[in-house]
N, C-alpha and C positions, 0 to 999 in steps of 0.2 A: 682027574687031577685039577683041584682050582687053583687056575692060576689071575694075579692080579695085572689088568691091563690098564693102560698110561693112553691117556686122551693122544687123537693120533694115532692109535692102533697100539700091537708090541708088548710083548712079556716084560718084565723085569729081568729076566735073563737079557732079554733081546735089548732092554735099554741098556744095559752095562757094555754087550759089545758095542752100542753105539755109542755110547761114552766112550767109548775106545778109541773107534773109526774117528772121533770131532777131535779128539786131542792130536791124533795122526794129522791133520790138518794144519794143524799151528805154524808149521816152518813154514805153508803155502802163504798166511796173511799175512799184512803189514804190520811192521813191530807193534805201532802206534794202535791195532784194532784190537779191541780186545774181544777172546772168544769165549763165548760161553756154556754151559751145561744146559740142559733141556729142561732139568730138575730144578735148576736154578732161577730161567723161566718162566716156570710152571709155579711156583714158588710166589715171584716178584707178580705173580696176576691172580694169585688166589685158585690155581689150576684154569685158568684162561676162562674166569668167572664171568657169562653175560654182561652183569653191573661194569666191567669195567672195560667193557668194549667201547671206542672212540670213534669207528672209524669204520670202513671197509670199502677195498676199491674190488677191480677185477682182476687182482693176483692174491687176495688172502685177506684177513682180518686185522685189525689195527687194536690194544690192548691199552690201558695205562697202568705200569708198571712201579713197582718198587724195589730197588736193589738193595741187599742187604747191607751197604752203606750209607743206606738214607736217598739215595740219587731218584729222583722220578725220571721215567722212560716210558721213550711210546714202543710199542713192541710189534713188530709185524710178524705174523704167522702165514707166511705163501702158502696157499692152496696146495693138499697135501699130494693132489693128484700133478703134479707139475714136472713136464718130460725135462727139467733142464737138469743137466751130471753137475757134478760136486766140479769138475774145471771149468765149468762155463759159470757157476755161478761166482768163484770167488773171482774169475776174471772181472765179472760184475761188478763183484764188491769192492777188489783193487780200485776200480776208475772210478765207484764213487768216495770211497775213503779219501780219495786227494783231493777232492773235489770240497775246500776250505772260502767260506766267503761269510758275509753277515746277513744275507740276502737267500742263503741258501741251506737247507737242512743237514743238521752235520750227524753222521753215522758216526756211532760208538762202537758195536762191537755187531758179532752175529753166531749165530748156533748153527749149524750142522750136525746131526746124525741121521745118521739111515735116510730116509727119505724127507724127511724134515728141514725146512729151509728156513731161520728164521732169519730176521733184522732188527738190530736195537738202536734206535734214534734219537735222540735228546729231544725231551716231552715240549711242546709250545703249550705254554695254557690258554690261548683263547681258540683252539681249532682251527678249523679251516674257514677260508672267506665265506665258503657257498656257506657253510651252517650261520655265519656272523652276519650274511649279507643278504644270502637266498634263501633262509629255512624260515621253519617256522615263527612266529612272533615267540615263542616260550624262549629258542635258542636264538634268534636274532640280537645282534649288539646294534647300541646307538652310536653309527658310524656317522659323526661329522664329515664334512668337504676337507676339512684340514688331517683328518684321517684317512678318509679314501684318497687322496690327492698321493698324499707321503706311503700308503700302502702302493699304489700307482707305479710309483716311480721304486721304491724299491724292489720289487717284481721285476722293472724293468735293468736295472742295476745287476740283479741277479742271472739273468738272460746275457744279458751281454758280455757279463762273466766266464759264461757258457763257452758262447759264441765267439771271442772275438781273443778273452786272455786264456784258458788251459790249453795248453799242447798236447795232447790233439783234441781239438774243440770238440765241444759236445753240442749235438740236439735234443730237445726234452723228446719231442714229441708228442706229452698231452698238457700241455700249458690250459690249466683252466681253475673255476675258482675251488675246486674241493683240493684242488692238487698247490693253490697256496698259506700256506699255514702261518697263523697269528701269536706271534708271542705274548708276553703278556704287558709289553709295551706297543700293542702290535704291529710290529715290525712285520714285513711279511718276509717269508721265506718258502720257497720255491720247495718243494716235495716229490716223493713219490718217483725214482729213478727208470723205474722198472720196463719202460719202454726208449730208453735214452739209449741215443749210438752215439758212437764217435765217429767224428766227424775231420779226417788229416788235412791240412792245407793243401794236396795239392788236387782235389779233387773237385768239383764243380757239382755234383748232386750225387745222391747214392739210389739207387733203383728199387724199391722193398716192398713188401707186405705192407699192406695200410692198416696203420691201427692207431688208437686215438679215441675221439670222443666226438659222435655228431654235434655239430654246430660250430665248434671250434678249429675243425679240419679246412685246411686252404683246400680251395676244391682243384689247385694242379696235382697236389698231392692224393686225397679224396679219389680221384678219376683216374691215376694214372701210375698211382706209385711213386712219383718221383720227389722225392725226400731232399729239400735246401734248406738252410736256416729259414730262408724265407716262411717256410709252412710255420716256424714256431712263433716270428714276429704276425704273422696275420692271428694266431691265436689269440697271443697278447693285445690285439688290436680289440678280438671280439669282448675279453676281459675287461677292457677298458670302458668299454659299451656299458657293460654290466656294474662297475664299480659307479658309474656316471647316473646311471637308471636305476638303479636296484632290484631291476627285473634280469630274468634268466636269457640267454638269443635265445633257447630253443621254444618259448613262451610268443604263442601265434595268437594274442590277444591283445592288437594296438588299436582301438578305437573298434572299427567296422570292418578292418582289415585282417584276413588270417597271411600274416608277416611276419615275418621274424623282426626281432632286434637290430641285426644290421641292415635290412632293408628299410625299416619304419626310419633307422636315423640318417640315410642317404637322402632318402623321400624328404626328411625335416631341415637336410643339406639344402636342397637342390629348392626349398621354400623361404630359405634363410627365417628357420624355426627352430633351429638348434635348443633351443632352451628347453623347450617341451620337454626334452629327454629327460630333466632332471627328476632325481624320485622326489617325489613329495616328503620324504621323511627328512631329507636337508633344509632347514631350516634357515640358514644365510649360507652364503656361498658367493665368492668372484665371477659374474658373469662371463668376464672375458677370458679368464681361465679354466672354466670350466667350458667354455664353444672353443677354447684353443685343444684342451685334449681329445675331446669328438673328431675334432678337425684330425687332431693325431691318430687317434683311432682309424679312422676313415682313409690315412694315409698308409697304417699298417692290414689295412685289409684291402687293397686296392687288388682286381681281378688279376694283373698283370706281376706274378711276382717280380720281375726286376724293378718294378715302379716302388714295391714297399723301401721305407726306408732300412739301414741296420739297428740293430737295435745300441748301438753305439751311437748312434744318430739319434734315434728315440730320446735314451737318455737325456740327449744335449738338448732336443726339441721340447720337453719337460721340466727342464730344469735352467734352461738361459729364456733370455727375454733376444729369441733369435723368429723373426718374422716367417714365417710360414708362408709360401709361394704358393695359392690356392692354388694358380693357373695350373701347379703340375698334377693335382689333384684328380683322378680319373674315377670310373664308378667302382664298385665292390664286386666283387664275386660271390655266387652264394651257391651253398652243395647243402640240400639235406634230403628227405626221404621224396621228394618229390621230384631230386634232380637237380642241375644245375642251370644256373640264370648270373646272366653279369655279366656278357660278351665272352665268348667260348673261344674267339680267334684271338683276341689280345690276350687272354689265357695262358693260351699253347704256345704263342709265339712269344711271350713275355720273358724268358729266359735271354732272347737274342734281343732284346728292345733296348732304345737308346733314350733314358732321363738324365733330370734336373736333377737337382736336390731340392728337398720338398720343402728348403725351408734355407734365407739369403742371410749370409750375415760375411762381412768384410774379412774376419780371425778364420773361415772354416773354408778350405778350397771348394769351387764346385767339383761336384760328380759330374762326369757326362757320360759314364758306360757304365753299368753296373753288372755284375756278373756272379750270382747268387751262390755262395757253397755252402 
């Protein structure tokens, strides 16, 4: 008997019962999300045609789509082999669907049948930073200071959102540059959920599986599992690195040195050489706003997570003309394939450690304890 099979596996009988199983769904989602067909889908990408592939992380393939009311959509198809059940994933979906900011990727709708997990996203057209920032010269844009600065800070915006306004706050988890997406004013907007927990007020760190993205990983998290907002402001710090240089952290090509990015700009701290980090592709730029977010940077990666700032603090240390307290300033931490380097004891014991605030200004109370969740 020839029978006709559907990308994905599965008969045509076998998709109709799963048209079946996806609408039995419907009373599980948010009024507000809408669900979709497989066929409809498969449809809006031309049957998940190569040419119109965008993207691709380590849960599935990223698509751009067309809905048959004209709407462009980024479509993600999760890895078909993926142990998560049909209530774990709309739990999923529930906390990112509310999850409403300008800074951060808004989810439209998603597909379910059978084993099939998809996500439909609202399209950005200029992609993600790493292809605009890190890729090759064909897909690279010409990112002025006045653009990296304003993507900077929106990322940061975004994070804080996360952190500090939803009930129960969220950690991203892989804060990096493919995971922030450019609109076509490029606005940047935060992406990619798929490793994000929540995170309740009355908790102080959550204990997990480390996952993430070398180079970007706080190395208390990296070594130990232990999961605080802090791990996702130290990302944002290495980000900032990279928005600043144009170069990748995990790129061990600084002069004669094999260092990473956050080491090469600690070394350029501690020379009062900051500048060097610029990429040559910036053309004018504020010098003193540009050694003020290194400086920030180097604040959010600091070895000791309770030294980093929030990223509510971030925000304000990016966007006021509020002085930055060098003195509180300490070294970096760094975790990659060779190990960890950065003072290992104010590491571990940085949780219980007593700061400043990393930056004086008369409108904003000091910190004196800081206690990371």
């Amino acid at each position: 008997m020839n029978m006709m099979h559907c990308c994905f596996g599965g008969s045509r009988d076998e998709k109709k019962e799963q048209g079946r199983n996806n609408q039995d769904l419907s009373g599980s989602l948010p009024v507000h999300l809408q669900l979709f067909t497989y066929n409809e889908l498969r449809s809006a990408t031309n049957n998940f045609h190569p040419i119109n592939k965008i993207g691709r992380g380590g849960f599935g393939t990223v698509y751009k789509g067309i809905l048959r009311n004209g709407r462009q959509v980024a479509i993600k198809a999760l890895s078909a082999g993926s142990k998560q059940g049909v209530k774990e994933f709309l739990t999923e979906i529930d906390m990112i669907s509310n999850v409403k900011h300008p800074n951060l990727v808004e989810l439209i709708g998603c597909c379910v049948q059978g084993t099939d997990r998809i996500l439909v996203y609202e399209y950005v057209e200029n992609n993600s930073l790493d292809r605009a920032l890190l890729g090759s010269k064909s897909n690279a844009k010409k990112l002025d200071w006045s653009m990296r600065s304003s993507i900077c800070l929106g990322a940061a915006k975004g994070l804080a959102f996360l952190h500090e306004e939803l009930e129960p706050h969220i950690v991203h988890r892989d804060i990096k540059a493919s995971n922030i997406l450019l609109d076509k004013e490029f606005v940047a907007k935060i992406g990619d959920f798929g490793l994000a927990k929540l995170f309740p007020e009355n908790i102080t760190h959550i204990s997990t599986r480390v996952a993430g993205t070398t180079g970007y990983l706080a190395p208390e998290y990296a070594i130990g599992g232990k999961l605080t907002k802090k791990a996702d402001v130290y990302s944002f710090g290495v980000l900032t690195l990279e928005l600043i240089s144009g170069r990748g952290n995990s790129e061990a090509s600084w002069g004669d040195m094999q260092e990473c990015l956050l080491e090469y700009t600690w070394k350029l701290y501690e020379e009062g050489k900051l500048l060097e980090l610029v990429d040559p592709e910036i053309e004018e730029y504020p010098e003193d706003k540009v050694i003020r977010y290194a400086k920030i940077a180097l604040f959010c990666t600091q070895a000791a997570p309770a030294r980093r700032p929030s990223m509510t603090q971030v925000v304000a240390m990016l966007s006021k003309d509020i002085r930055l307290n060098d003195k509180e300033l300490t070294a970096p931490g760094f975790f990659n394939s060779s190990g960890y380097s950065g003072g290992p004891s104010s590491m571990m014991q940085g949780t219980h450690a007593s700061v400043s605030q990393p930056f004086t200004s008369s409108a904003i109370t000091t910190i004196t304890q800081v206690t990371p969740r």
